[in-house]
N, C-alpha and C positions, 0 to 999 in steps of 0.2 A: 102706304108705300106701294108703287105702282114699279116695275120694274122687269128691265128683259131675261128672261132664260138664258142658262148657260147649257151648252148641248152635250157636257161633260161630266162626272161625277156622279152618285146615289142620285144624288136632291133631283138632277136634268131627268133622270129614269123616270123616279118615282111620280114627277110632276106630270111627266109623257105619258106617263099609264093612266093617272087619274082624268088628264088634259081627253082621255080618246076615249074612257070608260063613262065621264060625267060629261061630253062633248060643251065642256066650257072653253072659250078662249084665253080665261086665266084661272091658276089656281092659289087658293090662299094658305097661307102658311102662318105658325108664329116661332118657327124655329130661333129666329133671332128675340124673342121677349116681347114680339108687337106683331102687327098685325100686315102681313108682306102679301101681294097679287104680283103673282110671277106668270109672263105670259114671253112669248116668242115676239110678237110686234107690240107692244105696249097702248099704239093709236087705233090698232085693231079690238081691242080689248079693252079699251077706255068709256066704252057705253057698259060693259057688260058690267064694270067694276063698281062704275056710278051709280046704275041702279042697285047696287047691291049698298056701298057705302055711303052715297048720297052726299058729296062733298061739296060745300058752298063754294072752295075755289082751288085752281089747280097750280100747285107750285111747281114746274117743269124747271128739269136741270140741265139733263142728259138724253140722249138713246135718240137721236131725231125731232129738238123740242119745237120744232117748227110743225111738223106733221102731227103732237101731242095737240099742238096749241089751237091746228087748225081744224083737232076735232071737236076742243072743247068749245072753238067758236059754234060749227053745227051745233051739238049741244046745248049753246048758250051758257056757259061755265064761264065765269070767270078766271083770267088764266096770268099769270104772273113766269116768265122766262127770266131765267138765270144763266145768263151765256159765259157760259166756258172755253169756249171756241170761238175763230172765227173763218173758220173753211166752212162754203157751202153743202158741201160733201157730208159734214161733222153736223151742221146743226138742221140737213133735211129741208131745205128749201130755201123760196124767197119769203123772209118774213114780212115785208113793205103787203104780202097779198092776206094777212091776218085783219083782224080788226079787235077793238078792244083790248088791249095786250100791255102791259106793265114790263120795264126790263128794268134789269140787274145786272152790270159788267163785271166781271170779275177782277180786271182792272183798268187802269186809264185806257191804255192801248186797245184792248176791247172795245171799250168807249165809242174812243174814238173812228176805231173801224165801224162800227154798229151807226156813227154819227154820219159818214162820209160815204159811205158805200149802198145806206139803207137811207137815210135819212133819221132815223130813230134815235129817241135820246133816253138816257140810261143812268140810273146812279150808280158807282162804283163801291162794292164791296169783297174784299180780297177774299182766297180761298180762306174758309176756317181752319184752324189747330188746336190741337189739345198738346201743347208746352211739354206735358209728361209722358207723349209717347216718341217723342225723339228725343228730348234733352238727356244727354248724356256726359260723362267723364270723357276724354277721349286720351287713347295714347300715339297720338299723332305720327302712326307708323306708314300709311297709304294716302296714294293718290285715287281717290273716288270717281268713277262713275259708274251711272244708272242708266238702267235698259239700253243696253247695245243694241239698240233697231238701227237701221240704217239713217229714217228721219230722224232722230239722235243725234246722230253726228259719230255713227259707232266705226265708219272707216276711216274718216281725219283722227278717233281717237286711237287707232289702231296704232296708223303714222306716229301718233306721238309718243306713245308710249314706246315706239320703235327708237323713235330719236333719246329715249330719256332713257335706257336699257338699265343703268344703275339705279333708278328710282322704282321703287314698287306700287302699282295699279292693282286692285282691286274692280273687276268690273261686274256686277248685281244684275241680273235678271229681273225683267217688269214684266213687259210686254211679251205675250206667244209668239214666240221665233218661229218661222215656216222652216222647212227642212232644209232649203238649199241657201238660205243663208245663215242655218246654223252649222250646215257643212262648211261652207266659205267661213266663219267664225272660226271653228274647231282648227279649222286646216292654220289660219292666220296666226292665232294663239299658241299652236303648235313650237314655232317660229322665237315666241317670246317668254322667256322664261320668268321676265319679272312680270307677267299680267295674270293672275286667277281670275277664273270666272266661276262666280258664284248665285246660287240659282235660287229663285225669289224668296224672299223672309220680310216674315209677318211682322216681327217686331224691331224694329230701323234702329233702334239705340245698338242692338249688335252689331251694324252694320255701320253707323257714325263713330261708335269708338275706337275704331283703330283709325280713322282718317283723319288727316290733317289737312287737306286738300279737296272740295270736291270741285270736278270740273263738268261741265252743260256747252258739250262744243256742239248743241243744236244748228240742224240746218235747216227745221222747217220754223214758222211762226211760230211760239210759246204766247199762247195768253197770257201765261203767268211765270210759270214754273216753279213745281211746289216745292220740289227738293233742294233749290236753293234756299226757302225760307226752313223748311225741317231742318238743313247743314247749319244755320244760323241761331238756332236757340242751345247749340252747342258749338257756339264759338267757333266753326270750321269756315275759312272763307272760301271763296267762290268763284272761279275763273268761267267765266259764259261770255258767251256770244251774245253778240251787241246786236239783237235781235226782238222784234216784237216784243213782250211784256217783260222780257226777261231785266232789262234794265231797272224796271220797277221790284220788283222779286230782291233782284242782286243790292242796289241800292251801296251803300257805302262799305257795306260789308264783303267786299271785293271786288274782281277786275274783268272790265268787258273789253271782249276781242273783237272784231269786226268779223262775222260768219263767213266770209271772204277768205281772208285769212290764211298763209299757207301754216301745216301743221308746225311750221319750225318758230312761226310766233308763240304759239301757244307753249313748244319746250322750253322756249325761252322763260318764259314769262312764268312756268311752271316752276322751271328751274330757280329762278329767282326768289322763290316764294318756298319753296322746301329746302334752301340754304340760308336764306336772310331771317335769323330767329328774330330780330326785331321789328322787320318788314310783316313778316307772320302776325306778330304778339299785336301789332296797330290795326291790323286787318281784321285779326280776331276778335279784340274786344268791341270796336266797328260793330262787326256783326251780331255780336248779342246785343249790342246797343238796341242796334236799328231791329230785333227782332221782338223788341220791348216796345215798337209804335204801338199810337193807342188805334191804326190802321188795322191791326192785329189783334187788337181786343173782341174777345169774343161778347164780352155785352155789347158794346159800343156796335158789332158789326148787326149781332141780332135788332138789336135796336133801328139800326136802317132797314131791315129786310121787314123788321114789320109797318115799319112805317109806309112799305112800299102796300103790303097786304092791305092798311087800312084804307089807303088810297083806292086800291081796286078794287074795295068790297068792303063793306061794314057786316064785320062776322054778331049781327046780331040775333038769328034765327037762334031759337035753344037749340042745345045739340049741335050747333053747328060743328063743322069738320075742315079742316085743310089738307088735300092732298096731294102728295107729293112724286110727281113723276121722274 
């Protein structure tokens, strides 16, 4: 596992001192039970790694996988992209300028952008889940959202929770807020007595069991959006915007708005859905249905991701390795 520095906490020091004392461009680690190359640019340090690990081919996810991919092409590596985005900004380049290169969409929508914009074509395999770290009980006390950023959609939800004053929001910390719009945040909330803002946690079943509601009034693209499918293995449905992947994500187990949209639809529609206990109880079971595809199977998905691997490389050296950027 190949992966970027964080420039924060023990681990960012400790790695900086080692990173300047052994003047390596990555350092390893097995904090986590395996074996971690933590570097500041990942494609800067993707030669140093390999001859150290020697990997027959390179599974890239994250962190600029265009610029990973277009090392491992110098290299000669065979490289396998798994696109989770699709801002150029997000994935570090034009991929059309790669060569040899395997992809993975994380869903249709991806796909499809990856098909029309690049020319490249892709097989579709949804984010993974492990079922036991969000399924929960819930006591269907809150209206749900995640990461108030502003590409979120964290000032239409502001709007709405404004218009809904007698419903209680819950709003969850993801993303590092910069200071002036957590100023702007702090000042807004001030304002709203029925919104908590609650700051990031590890374990989301805390955080799914008081909701009965969660809402994705996203304004940028979602590839996917994963917090729709975690709200769904516990029955919670799902008010998003009718936006990039999210239609896929959301699927029957709740209701897409048009990102457009003024916020007084979405009270609406909120509203609707935290007084109608039958409108709920349909939506809800909906949603665990649909969170039980076999799209969602974690064999079924591993199963296409290798098949993508034997395509691009037949791991037949002994010893051989796969790694993963």
């Amino acid at each position: 596992m190949l992966c970027g520095l964080s420039g924060k906490g023990f681990l960012a020091l400790k790695d900086r001192l080692l990173m300047k004392i052994m003047r390596h461009k990555a350092i390893e680690d097995n904090d986590l039970g395996y074996t971690v190359f933590r570097a500041w640019f990942a494609w800067e340090a993707l030669e140093e790694v390999c001859e150290d690990f020697k990997p027959d081919i390179v599974f890239c996810q994250a962190g600029f996988p265009v610029r990973i991919a277009a090392e491992c092409n110098r290299l000669s590596i065979p490289v396998v992209i798994y696109m989770h985005n699709v801002e150029v900004d997000d994935i570090g380049g034009d991929p059309r300028k790669l060569h040899d290169v395997h992809y993975i969409a994380n869903s249709m929508f991806t796909a499809e952008r990856l098909l029309q914009q690049y020319g490249l074509e892709s097989i579709v395999v949804p984010p993974f889940f492990n079922q036991e770290n969000y399924a929960t009980r819930t006591n269907c006390e809150r209206v749900l959202f995640i990461n108030p950023h502003p590409h979120k959609g964290a000032h239409l939800a502001l709007e709405i929770a404004e218009q809904c004053i007698d419903i209680p929001f819950s709003f969850v910390e993801a993303w590092t807020l910069d200071d002036g719009w957590r100023e702007e945040l702090n000042a807004r909330l001030a304002f709203l007595p029925n919104v908590e803002l609650l700051p990031p946690e590890k374990d989301m079943r805390k955080v799914y069991a008081r909701a009965r509601i969660l809402m994705i009034p996203s304004r940028w693209e979602e590839a996917w959006g994963r917090v729709a499918s975690e709200a769904h293995f516990s029955g919670i449905p799902v008010i998003a915007s009718h936006r990039g992947g999210l239609p896929e994500a959301v699927g029957p187990g709740g209701i897409l708005i048009d990102h457009k949209a003024p916020a007084s639809e979405w009270a609406k529609t909120i509203r609707q859905l935290w007084t109608d206990e039958g409108y709920w109880l349909s939506l809800s079971l909906a949603a665990q249905s649909y969170a039980q595809r076999d799209a969602l199977d974690n064999a079924q998905q591993l199963k296409r991701i290798l098949s993508v691997l034997d395509g691009t490389f037949l791991l037949s050296a002994p010893g051989g390795h796969v790694a993963a950027a």
